[in-house]
N, CA and C atoms as a LAMMPS dump frame, in Angstrom:
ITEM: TIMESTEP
0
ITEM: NUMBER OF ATOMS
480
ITEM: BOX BOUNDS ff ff ff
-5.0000000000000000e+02 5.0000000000000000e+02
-5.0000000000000000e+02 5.0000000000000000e+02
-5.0000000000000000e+02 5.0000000000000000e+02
ITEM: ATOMS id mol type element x y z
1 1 1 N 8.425 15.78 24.7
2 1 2 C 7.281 16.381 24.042
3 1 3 C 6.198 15.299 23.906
4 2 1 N 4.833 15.596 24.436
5 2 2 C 4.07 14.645 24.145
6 2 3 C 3.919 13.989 22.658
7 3 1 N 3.534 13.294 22.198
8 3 2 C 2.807 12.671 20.867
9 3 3 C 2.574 13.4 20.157
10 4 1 N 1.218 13.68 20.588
11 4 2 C 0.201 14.73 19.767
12 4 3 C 0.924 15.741 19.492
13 5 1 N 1.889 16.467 20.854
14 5 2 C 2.502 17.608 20.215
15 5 3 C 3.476 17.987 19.053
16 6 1 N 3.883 16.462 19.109
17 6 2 C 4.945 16.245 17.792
18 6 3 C 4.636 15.699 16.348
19 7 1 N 3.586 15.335 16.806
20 7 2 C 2.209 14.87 15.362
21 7 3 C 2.108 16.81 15.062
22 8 1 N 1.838 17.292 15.769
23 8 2 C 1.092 18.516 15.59
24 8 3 C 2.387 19.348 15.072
25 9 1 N 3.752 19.019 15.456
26 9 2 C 5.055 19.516 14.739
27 9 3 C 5.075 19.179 13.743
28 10 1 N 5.137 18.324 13.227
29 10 2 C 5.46 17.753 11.886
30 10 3 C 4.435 18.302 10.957
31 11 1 N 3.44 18.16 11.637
32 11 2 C 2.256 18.572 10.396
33 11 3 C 2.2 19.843 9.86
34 12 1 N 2.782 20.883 10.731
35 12 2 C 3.366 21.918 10.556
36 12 3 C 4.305 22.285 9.526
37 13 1 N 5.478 21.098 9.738
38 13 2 C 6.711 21.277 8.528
39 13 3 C 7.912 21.545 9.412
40 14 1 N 9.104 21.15 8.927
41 14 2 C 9.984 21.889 9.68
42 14 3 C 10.935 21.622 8.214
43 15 1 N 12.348 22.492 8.52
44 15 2 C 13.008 22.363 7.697
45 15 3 C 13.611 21.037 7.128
46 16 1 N 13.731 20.126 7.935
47 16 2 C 14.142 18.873 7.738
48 16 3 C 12.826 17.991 6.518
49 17 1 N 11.65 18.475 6.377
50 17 2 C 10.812 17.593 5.76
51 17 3 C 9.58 18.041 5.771
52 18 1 N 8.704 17.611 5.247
53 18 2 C 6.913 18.245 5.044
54 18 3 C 6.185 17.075 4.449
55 19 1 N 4.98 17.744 5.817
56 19 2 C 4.09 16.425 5.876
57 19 3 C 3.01 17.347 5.522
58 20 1 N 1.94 16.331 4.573
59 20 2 C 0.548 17.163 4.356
60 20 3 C -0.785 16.076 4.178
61 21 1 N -1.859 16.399 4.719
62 21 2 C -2.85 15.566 4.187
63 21 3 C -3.503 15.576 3.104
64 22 1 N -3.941 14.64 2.496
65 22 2 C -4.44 14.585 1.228
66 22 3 C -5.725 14.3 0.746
67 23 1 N -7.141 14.702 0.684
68 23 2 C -8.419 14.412 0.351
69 23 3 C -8.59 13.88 -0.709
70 24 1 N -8.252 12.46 -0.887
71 24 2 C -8.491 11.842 -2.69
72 24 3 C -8.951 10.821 -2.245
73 25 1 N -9.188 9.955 -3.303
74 25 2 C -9.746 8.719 -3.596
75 25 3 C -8.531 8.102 -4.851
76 26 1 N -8.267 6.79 -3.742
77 26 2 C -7.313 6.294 -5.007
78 26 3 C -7.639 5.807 -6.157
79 27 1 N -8.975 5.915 -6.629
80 27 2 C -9.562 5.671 -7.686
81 27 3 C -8.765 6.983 -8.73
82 28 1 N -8.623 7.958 -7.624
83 28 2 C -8.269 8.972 -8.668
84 28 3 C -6.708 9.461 -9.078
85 29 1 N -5.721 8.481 -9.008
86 29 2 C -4.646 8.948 -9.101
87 29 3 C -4.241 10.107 -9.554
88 30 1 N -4.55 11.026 -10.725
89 30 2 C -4.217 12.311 -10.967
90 30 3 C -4.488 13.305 -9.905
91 31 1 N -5.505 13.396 -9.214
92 31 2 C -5.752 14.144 -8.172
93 31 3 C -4.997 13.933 -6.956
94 32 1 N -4.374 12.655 -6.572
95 32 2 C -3.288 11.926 -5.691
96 32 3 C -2.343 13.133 -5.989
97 33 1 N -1.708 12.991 -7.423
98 33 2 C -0.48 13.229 -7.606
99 33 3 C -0.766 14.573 -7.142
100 34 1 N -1.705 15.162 -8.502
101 34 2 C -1.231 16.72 -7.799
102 34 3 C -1.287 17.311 -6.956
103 35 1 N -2.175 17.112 -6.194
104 35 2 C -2.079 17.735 -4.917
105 35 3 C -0.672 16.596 -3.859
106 36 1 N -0.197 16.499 -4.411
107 36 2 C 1.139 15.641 -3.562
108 36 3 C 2.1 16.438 -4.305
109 37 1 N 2.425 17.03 -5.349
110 37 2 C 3.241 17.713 -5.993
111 37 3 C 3.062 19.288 -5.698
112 38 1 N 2.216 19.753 -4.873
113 38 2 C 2.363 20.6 -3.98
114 38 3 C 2.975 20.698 -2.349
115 39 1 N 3.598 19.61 -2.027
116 39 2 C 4.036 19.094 -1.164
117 39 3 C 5.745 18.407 -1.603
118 40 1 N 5.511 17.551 -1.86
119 40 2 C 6.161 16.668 -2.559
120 40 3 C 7.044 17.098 -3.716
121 41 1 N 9.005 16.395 -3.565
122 41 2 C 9.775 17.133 -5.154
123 41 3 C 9.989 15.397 -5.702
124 42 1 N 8.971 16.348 -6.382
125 42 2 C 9.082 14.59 -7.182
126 42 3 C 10.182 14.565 -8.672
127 43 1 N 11.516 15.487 -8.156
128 43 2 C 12.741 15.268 -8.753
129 43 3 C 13.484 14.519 -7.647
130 44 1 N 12.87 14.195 -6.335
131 44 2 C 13.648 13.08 -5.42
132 44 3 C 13.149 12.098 -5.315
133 45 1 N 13.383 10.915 -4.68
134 45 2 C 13.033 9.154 -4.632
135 45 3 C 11.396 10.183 -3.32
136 46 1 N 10.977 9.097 -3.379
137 46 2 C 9.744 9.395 -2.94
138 46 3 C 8.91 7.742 -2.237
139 47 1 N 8.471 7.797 -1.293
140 47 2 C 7.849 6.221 -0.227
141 47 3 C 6.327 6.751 -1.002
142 48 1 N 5.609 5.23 -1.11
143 48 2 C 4.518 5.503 -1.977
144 48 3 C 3.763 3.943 -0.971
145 49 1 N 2.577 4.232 -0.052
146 49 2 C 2.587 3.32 0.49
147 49 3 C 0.514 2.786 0.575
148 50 1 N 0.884 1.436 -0.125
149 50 2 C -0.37 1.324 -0.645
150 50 3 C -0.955 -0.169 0.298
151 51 1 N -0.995 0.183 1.72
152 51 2 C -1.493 -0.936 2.619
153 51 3 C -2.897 -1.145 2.388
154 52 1 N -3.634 -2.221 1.798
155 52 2 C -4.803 -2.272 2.359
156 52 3 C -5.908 -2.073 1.885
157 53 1 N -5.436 -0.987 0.581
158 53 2 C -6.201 -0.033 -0.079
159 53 3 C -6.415 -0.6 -1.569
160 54 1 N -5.944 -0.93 -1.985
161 54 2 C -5.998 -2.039 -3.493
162 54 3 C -7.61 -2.634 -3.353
163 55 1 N -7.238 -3.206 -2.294
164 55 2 C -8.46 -4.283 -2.477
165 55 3 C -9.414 -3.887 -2.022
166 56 1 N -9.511 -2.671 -2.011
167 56 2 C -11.131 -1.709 -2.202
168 56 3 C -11.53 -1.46 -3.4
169 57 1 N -10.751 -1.254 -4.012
170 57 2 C -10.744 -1.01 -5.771
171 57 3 C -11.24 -2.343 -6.552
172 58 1 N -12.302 -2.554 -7.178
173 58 2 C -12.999 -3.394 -8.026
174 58 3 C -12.324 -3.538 -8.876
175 59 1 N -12.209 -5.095 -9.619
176 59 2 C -11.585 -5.141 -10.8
177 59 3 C -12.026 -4.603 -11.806
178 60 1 N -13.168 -4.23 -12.066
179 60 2 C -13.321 -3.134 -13.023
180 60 3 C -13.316 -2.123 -12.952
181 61 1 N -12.55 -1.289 -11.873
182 61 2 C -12.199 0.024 -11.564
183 61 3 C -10.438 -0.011 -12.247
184 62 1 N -10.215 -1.428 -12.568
185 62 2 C -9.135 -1.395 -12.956
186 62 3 C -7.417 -1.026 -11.614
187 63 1 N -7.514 -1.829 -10.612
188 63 2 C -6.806 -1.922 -9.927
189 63 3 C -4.89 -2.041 -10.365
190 64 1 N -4.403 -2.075 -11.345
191 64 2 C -3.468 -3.133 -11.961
192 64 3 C -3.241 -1.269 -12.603
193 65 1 N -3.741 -0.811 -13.32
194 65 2 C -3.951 0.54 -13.609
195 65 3 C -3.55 1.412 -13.034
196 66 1 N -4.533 1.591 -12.126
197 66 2 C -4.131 2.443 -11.12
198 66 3 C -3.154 2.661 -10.24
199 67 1 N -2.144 1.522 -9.641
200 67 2 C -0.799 1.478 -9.303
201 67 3 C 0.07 1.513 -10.59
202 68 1 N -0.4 1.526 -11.415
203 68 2 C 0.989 1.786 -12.362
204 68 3 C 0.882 3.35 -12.773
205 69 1 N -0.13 3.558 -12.944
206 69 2 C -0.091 5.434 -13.376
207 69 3 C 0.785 6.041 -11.803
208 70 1 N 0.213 5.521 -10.696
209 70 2 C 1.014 6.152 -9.507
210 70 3 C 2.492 5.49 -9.611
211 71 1 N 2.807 4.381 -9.642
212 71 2 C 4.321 4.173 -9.946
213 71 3 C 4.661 5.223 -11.018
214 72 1 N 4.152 4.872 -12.086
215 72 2 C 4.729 5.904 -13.427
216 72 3 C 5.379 7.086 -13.359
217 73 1 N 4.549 7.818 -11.983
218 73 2 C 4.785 9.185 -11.898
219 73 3 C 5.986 9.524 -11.308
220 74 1 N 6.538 8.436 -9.886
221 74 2 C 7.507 8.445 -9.447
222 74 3 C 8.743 8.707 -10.177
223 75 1 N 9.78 9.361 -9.635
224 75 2 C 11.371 9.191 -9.816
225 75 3 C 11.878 8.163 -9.432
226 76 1 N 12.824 8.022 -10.305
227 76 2 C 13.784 6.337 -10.132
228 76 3 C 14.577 6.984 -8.936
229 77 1 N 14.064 5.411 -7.826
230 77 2 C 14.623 5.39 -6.723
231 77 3 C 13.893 5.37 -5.571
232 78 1 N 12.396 5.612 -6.053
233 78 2 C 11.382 5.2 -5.186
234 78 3 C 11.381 4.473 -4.753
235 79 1 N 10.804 4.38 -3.84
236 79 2 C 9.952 2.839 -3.32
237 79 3 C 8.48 3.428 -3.091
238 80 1 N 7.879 1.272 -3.199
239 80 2 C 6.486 1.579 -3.249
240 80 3 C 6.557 0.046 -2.428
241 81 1 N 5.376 0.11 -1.443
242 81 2 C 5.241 -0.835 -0.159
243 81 3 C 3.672 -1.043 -0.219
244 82 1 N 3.853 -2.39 -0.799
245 82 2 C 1.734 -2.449 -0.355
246 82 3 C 1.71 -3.959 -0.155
247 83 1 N 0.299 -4.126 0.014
248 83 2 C -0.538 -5.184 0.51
249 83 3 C -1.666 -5.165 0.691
250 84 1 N -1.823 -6.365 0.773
251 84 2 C -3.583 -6.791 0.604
252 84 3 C -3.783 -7.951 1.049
253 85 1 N -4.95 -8.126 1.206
254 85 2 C -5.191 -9.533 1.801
255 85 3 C -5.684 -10.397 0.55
256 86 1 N -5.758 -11.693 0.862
257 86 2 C -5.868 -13.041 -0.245
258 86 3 C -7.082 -13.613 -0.415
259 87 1 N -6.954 -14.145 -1.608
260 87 2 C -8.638 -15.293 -1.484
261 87 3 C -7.834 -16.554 -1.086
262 88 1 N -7.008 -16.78 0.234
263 88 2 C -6.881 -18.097 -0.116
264 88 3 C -6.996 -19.133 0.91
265 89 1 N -7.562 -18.175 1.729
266 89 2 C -8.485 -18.652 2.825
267 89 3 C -10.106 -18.669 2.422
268 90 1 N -10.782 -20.101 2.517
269 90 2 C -11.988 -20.133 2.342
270 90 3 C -13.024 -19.497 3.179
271 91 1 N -12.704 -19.588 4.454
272 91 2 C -12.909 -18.602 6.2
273 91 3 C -13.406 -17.491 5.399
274 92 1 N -12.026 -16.819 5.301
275 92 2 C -11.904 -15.433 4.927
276 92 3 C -12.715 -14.839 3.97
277 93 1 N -13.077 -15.503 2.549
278 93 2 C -13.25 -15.211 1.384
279 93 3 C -14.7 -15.021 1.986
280 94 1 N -15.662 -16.28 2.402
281 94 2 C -16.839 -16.426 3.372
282 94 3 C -17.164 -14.827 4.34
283 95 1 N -16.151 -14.39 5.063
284 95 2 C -16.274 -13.391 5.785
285 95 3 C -16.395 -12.882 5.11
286 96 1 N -15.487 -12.655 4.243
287 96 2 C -15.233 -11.032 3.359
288 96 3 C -16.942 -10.928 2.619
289 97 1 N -17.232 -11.799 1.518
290 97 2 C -18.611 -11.362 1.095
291 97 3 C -20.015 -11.252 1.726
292 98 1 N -20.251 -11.646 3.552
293 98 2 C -20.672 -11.22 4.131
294 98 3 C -20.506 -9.762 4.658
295 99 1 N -18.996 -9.126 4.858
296 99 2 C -18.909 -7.752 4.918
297 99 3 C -19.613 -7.04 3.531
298 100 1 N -19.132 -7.793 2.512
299 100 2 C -19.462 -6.813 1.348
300 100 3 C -20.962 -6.602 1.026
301 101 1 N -21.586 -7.373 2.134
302 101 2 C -23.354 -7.282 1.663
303 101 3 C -23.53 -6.835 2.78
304 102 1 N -23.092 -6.279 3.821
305 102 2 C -23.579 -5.15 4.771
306 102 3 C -22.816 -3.901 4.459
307 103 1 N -21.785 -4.39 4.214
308 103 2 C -21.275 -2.708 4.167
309 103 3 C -21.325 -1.799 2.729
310 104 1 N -21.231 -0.02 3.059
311 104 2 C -21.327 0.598 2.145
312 104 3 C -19.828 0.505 0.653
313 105 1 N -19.144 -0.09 1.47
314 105 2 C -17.666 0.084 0.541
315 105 3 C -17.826 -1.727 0.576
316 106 1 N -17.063 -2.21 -0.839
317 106 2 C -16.666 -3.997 -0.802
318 106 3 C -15.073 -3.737 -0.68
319 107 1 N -14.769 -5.031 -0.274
320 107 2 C -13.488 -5.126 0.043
321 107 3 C -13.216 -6.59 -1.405
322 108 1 N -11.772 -6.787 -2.16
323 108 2 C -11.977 -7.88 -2.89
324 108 3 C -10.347 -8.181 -2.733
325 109 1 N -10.659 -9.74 -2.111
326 109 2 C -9.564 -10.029 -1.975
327 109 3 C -8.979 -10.632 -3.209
328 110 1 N -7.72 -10.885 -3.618
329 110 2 C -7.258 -11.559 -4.751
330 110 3 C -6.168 -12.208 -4.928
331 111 1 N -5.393 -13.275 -5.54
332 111 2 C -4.641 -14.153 -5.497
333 111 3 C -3.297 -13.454 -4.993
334 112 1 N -2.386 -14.183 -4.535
335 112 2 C -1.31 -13.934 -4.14
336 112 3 C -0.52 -13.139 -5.095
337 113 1 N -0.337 -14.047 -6.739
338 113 2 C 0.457 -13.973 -7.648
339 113 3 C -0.282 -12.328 -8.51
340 114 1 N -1.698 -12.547 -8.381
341 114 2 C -1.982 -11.066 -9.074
342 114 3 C -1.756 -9.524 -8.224
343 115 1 N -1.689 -9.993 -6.696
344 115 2 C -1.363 -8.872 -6.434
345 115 3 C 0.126 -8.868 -5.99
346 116 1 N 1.479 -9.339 -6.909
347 116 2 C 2.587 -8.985 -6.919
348 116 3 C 2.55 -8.676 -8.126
349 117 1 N 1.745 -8.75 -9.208
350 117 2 C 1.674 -8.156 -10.347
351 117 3 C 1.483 -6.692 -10.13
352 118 1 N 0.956 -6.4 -9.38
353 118 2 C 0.82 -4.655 -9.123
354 118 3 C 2.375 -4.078 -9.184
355 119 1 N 3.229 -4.978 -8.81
356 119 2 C 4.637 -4.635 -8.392
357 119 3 C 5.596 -4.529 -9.569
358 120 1 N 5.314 -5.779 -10.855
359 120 2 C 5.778 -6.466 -11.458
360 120 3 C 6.922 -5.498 -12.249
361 121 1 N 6.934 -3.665 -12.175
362 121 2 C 7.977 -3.452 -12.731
363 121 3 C 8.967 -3.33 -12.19
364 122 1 N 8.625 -3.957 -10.742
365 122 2 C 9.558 -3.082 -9.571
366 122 3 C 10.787 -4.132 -9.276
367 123 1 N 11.947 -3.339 -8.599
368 123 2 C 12.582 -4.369 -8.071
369 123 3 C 12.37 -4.595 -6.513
370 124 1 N 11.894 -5.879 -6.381
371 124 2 C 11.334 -6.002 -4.441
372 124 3 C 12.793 -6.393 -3.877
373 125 1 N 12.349 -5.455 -2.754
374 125 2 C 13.75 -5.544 -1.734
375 125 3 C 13.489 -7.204 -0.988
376 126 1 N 14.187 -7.903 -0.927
377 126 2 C 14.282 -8.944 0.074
378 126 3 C 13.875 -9.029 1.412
379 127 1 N 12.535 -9.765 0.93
380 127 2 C 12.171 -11.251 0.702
381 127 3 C 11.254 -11.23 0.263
382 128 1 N 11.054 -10.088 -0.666
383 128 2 C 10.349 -10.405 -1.949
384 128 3 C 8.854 -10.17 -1.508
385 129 1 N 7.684 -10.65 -2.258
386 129 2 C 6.536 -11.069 -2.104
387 129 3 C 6.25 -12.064 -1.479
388 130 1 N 5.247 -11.484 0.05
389 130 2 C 5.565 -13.04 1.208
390 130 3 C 4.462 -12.592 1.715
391 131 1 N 4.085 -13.648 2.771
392 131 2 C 2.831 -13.559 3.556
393 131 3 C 3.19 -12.314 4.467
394 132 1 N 2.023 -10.919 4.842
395 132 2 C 2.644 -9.993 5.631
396 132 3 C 3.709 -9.881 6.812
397 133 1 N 3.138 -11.277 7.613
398 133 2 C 3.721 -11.495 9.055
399 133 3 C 5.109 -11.881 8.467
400 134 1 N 5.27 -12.596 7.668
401 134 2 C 6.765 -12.583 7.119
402 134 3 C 7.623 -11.821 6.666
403 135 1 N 7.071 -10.764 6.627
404 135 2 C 8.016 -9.756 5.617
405 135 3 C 8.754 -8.942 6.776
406 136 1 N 10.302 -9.434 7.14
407 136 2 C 10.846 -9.099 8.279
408 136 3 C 10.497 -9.265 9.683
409 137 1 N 10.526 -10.34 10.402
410 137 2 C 9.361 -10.029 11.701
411 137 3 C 11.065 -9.895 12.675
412 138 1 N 10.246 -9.169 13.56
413 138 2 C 11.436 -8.768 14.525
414 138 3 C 12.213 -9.907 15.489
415 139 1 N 13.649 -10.113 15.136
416 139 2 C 13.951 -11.541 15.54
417 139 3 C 13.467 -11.937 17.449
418 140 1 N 13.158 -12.879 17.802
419 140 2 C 12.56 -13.119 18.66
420 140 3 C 11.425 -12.577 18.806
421 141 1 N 10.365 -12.239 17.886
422 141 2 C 9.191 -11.971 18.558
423 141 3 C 8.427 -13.497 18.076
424 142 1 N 7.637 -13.186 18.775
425 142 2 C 6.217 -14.554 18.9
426 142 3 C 5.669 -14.748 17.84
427 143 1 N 5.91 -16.042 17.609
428 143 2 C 5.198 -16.018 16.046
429 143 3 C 3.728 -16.247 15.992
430 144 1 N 3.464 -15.391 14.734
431 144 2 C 2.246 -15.235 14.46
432 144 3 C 1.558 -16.465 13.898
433 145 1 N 0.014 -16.708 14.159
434 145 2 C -0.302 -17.892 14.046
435 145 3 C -0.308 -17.733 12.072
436 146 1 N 0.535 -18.732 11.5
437 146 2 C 1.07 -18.474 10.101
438 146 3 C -0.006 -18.973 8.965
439 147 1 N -0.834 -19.848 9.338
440 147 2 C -1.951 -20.112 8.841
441 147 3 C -3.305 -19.269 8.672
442 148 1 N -2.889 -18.025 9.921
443 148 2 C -3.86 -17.5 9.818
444 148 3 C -3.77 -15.659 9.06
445 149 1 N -2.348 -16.367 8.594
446 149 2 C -2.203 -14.72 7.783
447 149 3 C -2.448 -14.482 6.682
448 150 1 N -3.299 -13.85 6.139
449 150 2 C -3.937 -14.241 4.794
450 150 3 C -3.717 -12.515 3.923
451 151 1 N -2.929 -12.252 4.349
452 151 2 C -2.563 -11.112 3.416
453 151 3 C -0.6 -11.357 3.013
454 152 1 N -0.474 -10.718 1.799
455 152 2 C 0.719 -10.592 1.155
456 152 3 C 1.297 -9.168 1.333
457 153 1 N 2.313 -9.221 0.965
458 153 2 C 3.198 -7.473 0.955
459 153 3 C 4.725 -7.598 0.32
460 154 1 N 4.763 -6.479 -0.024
461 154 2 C 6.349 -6.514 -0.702
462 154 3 C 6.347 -4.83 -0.421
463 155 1 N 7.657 -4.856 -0.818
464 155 2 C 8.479 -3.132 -1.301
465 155 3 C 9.566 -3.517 -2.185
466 156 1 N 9.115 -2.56 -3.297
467 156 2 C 9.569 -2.641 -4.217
468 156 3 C 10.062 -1.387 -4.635
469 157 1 N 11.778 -1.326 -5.5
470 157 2 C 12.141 -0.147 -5.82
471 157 3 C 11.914 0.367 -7.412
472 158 1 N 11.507 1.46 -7.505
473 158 2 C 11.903 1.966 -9.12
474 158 3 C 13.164 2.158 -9.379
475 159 1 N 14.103 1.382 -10.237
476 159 2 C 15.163 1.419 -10.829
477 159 3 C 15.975 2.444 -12.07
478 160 1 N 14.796 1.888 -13.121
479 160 2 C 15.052 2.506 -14.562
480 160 3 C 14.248 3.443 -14.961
């Protein structure tokens, strides 16, 4: 079956599982949820996957917030998988506030240690909070130039 045709299955539903798209803004977690709880039995563990997207969110939009009302909602046994990129490249930080003065959306990168705080109730599966390219790389593949990876990631489970 081609790709598309099986993108175009799934999106459909089949008995095994249901996939749906979602029109929100993660600014708005309540609107996340519910319309995901029309989809979604959130009396089962549930993948909650926040690549990328954090660090669109301003610190005074309250970022730290907003992943915890979406953790909150979860059933124990979740997982939740995110990342973001770092200030801890000077390069980068340089790039980044040149994007943020052309473009319509800012991007804000932030310390390593505050964005595993997003995680901080979770338990992270091993190896923890690490530079992205680290987090499992497939044995024998080519390593990535390691200096130049400037984003973090974890997955982390809800327990209690």
């Amino acid at each position: 079956m081609p790709s598309d045709a099986k993108t175009a299955s799934l999106l459909r539903s089949t008995p095994e599982g249901k996939c749906a798209y979602l029109d929100a803004d993660v600014r708005d977690p309540q609107k996340i949820l519910t319309q995901a709880a029309r989809t979604l039995d959130f009396d089962r563990p549930i993948g909650l996957i926040l690549l990328g997207i954090m660090g669109q969110v301003s610190d005074d939009e309250e970022p730290e917030r907003i992943v915890a009302e979406l953790i909150d909602a979860l059933p124990r046994g979740s997982y939740v998988a995110l990342s973001d990129g770092t200030d801890t490249s000077e390069k980068l930080k340089v790039a980044i506030e040149a994007y943020n003065t052309q473009s319509a959306n800012s991007y804000h990168l932030r310390s390593p240690e505050r964005i595993g705080s997003f995680l901080q109730e979770l338990c992270l599966v091993e190896p923890g909070l690490v530079k992205s390219a680290d987090w499992r790389p497939d044995p024998g593949s080519a390593d990535i130039a390691h200096d130049q990876s400037h984003a973090v990631g974890a997955v982390g489970q809800i327990l209690g």
